[in-house]
C-alpha positions in Angstrom: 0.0 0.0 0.0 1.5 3.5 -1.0 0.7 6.4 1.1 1.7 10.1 0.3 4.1 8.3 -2.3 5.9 6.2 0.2 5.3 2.4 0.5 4.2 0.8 3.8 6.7 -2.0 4.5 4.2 -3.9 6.8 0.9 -5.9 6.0 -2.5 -5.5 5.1 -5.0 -7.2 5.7 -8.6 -6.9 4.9 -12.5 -8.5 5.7 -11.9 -11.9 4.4 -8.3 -12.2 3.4 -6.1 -14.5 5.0 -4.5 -13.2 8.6 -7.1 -11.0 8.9 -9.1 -12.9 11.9 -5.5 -13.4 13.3 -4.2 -10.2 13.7 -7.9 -8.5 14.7 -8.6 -10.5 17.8 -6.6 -9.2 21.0 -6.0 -11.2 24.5 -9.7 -10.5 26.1 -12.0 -12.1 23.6 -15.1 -10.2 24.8 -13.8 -7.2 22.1 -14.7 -9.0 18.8 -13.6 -6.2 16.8 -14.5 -6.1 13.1 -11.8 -3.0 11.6 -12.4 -2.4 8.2 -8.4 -2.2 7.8 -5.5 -4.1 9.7 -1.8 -2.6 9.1 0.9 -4.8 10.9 3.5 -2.1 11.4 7.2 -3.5 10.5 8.9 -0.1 10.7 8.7 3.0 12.9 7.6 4.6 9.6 4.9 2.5 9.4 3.0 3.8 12.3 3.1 7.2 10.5 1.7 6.2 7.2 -0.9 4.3 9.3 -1.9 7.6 10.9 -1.8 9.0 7.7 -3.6 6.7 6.0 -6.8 6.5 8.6 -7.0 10.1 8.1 -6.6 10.5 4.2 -9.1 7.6 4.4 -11.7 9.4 7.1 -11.3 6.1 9.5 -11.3 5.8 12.8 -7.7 4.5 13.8 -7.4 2.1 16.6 -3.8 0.7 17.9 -3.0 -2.9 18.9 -0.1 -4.4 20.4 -1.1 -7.1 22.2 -4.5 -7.0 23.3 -4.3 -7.1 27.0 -6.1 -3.3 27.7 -8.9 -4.2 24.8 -12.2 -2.5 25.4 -13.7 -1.2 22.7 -14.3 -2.7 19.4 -12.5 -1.3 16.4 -15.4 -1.9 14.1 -15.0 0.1 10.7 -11.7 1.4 11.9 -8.0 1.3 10.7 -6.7 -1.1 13.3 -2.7 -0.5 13.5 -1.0 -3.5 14.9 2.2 -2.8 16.4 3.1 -6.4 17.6 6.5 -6.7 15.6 7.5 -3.5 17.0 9.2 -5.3 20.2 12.8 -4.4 19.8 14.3 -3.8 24.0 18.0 -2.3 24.7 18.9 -2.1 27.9 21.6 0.5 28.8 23.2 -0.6 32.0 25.1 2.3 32.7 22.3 4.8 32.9 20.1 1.9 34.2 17.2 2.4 31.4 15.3 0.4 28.6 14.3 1.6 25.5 11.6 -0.3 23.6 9.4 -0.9 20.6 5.7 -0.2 20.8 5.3 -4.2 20.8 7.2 -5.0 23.3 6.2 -7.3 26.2 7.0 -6.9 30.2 8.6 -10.9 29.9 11.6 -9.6 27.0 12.2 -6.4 29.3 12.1 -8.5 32.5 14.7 -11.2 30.7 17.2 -8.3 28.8 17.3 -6.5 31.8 18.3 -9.4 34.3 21.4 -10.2 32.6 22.8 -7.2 34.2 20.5 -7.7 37.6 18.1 -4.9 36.7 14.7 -4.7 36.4 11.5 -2.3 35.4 8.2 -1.6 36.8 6.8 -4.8 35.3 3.2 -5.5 35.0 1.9 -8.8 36.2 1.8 -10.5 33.4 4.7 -11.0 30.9 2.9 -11.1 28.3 1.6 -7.7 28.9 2.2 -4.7 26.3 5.4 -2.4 27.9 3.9 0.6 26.1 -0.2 0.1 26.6 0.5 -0.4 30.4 2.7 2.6 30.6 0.9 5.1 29.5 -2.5 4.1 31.2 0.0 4.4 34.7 1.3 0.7 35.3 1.0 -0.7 38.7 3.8 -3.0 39.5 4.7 -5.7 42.2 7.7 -2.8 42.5 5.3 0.2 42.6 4.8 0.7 46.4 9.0 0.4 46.0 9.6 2.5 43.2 6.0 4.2 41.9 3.5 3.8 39.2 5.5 2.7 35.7 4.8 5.9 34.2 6.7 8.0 36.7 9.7 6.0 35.7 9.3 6.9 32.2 12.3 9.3 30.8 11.3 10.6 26.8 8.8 8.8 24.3 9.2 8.9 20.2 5.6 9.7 19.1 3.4 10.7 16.2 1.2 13.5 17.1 -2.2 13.5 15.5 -0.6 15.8 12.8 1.1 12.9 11.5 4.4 14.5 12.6 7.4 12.1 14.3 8.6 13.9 17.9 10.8 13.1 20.6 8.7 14.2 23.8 10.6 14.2 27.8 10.6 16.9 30.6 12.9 19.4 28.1 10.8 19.1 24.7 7.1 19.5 24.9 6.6 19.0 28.6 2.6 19.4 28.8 2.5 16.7 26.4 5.0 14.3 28.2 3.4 14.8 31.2 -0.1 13.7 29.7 2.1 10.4 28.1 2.9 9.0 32.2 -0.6 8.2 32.6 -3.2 9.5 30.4 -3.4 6.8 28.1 -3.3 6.6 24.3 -5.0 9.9 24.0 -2.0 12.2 22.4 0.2 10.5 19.9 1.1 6.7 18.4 4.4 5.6 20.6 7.0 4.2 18.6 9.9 4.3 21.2 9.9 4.4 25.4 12.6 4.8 27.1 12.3 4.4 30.9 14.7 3.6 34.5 15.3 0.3 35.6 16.2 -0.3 39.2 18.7 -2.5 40.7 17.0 -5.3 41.3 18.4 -9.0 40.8 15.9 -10.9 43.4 13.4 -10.8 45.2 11.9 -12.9 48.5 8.1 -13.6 46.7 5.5 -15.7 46.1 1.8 -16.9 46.5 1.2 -18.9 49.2 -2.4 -20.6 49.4 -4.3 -21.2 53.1 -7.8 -22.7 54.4 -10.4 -20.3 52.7 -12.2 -20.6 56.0 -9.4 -17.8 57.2 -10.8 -15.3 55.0 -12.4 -13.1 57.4 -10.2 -12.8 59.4 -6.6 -12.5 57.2 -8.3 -9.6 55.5 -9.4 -8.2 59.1 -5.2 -9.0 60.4 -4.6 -7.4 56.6 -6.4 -4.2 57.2 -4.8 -3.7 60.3 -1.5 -4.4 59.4 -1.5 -2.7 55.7 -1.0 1.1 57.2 2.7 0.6 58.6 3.7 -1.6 55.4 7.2 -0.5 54.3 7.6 0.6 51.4 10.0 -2.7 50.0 6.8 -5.0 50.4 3.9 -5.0 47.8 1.2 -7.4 48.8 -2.1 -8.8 47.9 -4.7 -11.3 49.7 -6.9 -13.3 47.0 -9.6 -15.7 46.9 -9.2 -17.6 44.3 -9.7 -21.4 42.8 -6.0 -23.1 43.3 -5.0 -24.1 39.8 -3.7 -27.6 40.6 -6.2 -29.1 43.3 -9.5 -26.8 41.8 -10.2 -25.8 45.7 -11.1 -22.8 47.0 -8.6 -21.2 48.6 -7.3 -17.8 50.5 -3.8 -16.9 48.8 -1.4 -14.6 50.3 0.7 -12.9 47.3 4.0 -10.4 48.6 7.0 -9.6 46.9 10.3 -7.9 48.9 12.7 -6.7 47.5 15.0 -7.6 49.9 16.1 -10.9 51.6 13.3 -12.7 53.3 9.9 -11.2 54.4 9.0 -13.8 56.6 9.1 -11.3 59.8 7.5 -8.4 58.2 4.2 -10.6 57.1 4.1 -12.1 60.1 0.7 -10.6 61.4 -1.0 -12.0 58.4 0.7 -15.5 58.2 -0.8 -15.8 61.9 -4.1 -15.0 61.1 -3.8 -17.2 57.9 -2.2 -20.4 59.9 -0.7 -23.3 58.3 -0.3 -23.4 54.5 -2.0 -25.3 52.2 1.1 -24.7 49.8 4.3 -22.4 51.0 5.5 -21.1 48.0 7.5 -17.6 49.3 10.7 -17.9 47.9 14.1 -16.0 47.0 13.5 -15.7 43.5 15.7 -13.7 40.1 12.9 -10.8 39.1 12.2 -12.6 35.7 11.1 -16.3 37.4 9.4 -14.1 40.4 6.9 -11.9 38.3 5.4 -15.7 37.6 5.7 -16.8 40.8 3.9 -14.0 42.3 0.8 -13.9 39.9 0.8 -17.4 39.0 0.6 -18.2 34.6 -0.2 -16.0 31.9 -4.0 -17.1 31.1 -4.6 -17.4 27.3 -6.4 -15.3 25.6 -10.5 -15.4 26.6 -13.4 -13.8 26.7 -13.0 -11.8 30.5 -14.7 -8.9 32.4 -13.2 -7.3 35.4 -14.4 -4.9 38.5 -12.3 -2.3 40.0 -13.0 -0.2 43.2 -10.5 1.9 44.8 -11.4 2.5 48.8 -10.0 4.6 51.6 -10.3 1.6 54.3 -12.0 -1.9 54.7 -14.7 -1.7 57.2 -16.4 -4.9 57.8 -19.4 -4.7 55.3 -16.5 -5.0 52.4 -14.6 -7.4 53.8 -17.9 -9.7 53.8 -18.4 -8.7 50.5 -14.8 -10.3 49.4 -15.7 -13.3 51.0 -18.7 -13.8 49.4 -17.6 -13.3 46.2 -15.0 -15.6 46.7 -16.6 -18.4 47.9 -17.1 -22.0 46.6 -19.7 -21.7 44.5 -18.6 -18.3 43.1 -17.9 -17.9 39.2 -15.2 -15.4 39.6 -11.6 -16.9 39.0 -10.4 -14.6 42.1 -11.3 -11.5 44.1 -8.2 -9.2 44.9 -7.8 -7.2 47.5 -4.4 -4.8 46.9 -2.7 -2.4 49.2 -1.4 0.7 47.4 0.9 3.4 48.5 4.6 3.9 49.0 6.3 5.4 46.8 2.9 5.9 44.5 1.8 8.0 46.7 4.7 10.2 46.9 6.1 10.6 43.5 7.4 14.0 43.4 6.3 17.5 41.5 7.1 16.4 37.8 4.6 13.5 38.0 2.1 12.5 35.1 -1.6 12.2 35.6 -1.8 8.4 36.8 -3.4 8.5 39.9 -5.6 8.0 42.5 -2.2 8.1 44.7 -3.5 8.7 47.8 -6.2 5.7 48.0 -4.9 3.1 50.0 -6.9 -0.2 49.1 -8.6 -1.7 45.8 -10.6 -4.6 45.5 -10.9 -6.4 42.7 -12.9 -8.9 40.5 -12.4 -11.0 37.5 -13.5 -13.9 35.9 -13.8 -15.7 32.6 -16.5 -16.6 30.4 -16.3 -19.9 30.6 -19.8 -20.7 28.8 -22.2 -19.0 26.4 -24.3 -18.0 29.2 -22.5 -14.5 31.0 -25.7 -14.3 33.3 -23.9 -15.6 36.3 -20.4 -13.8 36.4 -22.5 -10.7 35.6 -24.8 -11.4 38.4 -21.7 -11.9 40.4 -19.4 -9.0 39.4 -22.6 -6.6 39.4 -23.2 -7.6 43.1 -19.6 -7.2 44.1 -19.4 -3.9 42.6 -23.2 -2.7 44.3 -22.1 -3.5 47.6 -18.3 -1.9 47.9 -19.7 1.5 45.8 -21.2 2.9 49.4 -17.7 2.8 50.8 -15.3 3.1 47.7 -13.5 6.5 46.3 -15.6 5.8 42.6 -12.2 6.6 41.0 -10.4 3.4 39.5 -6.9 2.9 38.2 -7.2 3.5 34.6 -4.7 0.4 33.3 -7.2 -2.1 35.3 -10.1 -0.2 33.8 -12.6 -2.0 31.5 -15.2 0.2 31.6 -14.7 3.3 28.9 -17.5 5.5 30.5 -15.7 5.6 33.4 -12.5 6.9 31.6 -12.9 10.6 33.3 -13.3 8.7 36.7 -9.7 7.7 36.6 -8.4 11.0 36.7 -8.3 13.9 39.8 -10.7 16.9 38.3 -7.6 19.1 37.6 -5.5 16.5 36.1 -8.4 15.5 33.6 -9.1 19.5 32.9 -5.5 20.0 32.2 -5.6 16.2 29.8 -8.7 18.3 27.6 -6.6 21.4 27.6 -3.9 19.3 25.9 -6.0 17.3 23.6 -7.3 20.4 21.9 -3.4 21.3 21.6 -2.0 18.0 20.2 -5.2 16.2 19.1 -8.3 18.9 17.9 -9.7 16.9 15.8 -10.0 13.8 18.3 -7.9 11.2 16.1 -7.6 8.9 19.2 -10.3 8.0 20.9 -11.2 4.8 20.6 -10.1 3.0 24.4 -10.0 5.6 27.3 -11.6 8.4 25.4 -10.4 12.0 26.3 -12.1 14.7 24.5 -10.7 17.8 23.7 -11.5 20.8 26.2 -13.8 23.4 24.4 -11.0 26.5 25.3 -8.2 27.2 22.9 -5.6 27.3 25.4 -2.2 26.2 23.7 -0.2 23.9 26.0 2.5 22.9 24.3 
């Protein structure tokens, strides 16, 4: 395909052509997207021309690396897939990565081990780098080192304009700051570059218990959560144990440092004897699986996010139910946030909410035709923590588009319209986590 006299070195793929279905269909299968053009970028350039080419064209352009933060359908659009895009290089002096748009958290995680560094990984390797970044990123490092996005140095992007900038806190420094958190709204990434920490290995793992200690491990949990340092990220599940198909309470940490026995000791007690002690001394790569258990294959999902100041007992109840034997959901999360997140210093993006200590959380699969009973579940999980919960989510765990502006503080999601009518007027990207353009003509460059 030529475009503005150049060639496009990648494919294309149209409605019945061979590779089409392929390269349309991301990880959660509920998105059956039906895009009435698929460009697999194999160049930098390409992304440009694919820009270019939606707009000559009058599509919508929707971008895909690979799949994972899905939720809107592409239908009729110019879907740009960036999959090949996945060069890494790791600079061990400066301690930074710089990556392809297609690059995935388990070829960072493995490039930057060799020299016993590591980034703000999400919790699945198979996870977009870029996608994850620039919705925020929450890490098992995060209450250590911050949300992914505050660790992000300078971004290569095409602006809406179709022109190719280099964007960091020296050139164009409104728009960088909307980059480290406000999603996909501004511009088509075609290089990150970000910090790695030192980081060789970690004492992790998910350890599963008697579900019967539910209660009260998220009561010891809640308790014990406010005076967690900063070097311990931890979550308490209920989930069904992949090898024995039970019920079960898990206990998820990750340390970086030697062995966090002592420092989870409050919730170990309330927990008591293991089903399966699997808290370990683990190299980051191997503890990223550990810690979150396999990648699932791409399915059909849906997921429920609530941040909340505290746990009083009415939500802690309302875990346990939703976790229980009989319960469709794959697991129930409950996450303490913090640390470092919520202190991130005065050149942070616009991922947030910092400040909110606790999220619970609620996924499960579509393991049948019939969604009736994970909707009934998820929809009574989420009725009975709203009365206690913040109402602002975490936009990279966010399925629900209309409640994109939720994600945001008020005067961080004023000043994300101010720069979309900069950088985007014309509202080129909004399919995903739509952020329209303010109505003023401030110029924020």
């Amino acid at each position: 395909m030529t475009i503005h006299d150049t060639v496009l070195t990648g494919a294309v793929f149209r409605p019945g052509e061979p590779g089409y279905d392929e390269h349309r269909l991301g990880w959660n299968r509920t998105v059956d997207s039906r895009p009435a053009l698929i460009v697999a970028a194999a160049t930098g350039a390409d992304v440009r021309l694919a820009l270019l080419a939606a707009r000559e064209r009058g599509l919508p352009l929707a971008v895909q690396a690979t799949g994972h933060g899905l939720i809107a359908p592409a239908d009729g659009a110019l879907l740009l897939k960036t999959t090949a895009l996945d060069q890494v290089t790791i600079d061990p002096e400066r301690r930074t990565a710089r990556v392809g748009p297609g690059a995935r958290w388990a070829d960072v995680n493995r490039a930057a081990a060799r020299y016993g560094l590591a980034g703000l990984a999400g919790r699945c390797g198979t996870v977009g780098v870029t996608g994850y970044t620039l919705g925020g990123g929450q890490s098992w490092l995060s209450r250590t080192f911050g949300f992914a996005a505050d660790s992000v140095l300078r971004a290569d992007i095409v602006t809406a304009d179709g022109v190719a900038r280099t964007v960091s806190a020296d050139e164009h420094p409104g728009l960088f700051w909307a980059l480290r958190g406000g999603g996909g709204n501004f511009g088509l990434v075609t290089a990150l570059e970000f910090r790695l920490y030192p980081v060789a290995r970690v004492w992790c793992g998910m350890s599963f218990y008697p579900i019967e200690r539910a209660f009260d491990t998220l009561a010891a949990y809640r308790d014990w959560a406010p005076g967690e340092p900063e070097a311990m990220n931890t979550a308490v599940l209920l989930l069904r144990e992949p090898a024995a198909g039970r019920r079960v309470l898990a206990i998820r940490a990750f340390h970086h440092g030697d062995d966090g026995r002592r420092t989870l000791a409050p919730l170990l007690a309330a927990a008591g004897p293991p089903l399966v002690d699997a808290f370990a001394v683990r190299d980051f790569p191997a503890a990223s699986q550990a810690t979150n258990g396999p990648d699932a294959p791409p399915m059909p999902n849906r997921q429920e996010i609530e941040m909340l100041p505290g746990l009083p007992d009415d939500v802690l109840h309302a875990v346990v139910e939703a976790g229980s034997a009989d319960s469709p959901l794959a697991f129930v999360d409950v996450r303490h946030w913090g640390g470092a997140m919520a202190d991130p210093g005065p050149d942070a993006g616009p991922a947030g909410h910092r400040g909110v200590p606790f999220s619970v959380q609620g996924v499960a699969a579509y393991l049948s035709p019939d969604r009736g009973p994970v909707d009934a579940a998820l929809d009574r999980l989420s009725a009975r923590l709203r009365p206690h919960a913040t109402g602002g989510p975490l936009l990279s765990l966010l399925t629900d588009p209309a409640r994109t502006r939720a994600a945001f503080t008020p005067s961080n999601y004023a000043r994300l319209t101010e720069l979309k009518r900069t950088w985007d007027p014309d509202d080129v990207f909004h399919l995903g986590h739509h952020i329209p353009p303010a109505t003023t003509r401030k110029d924020l460059r």
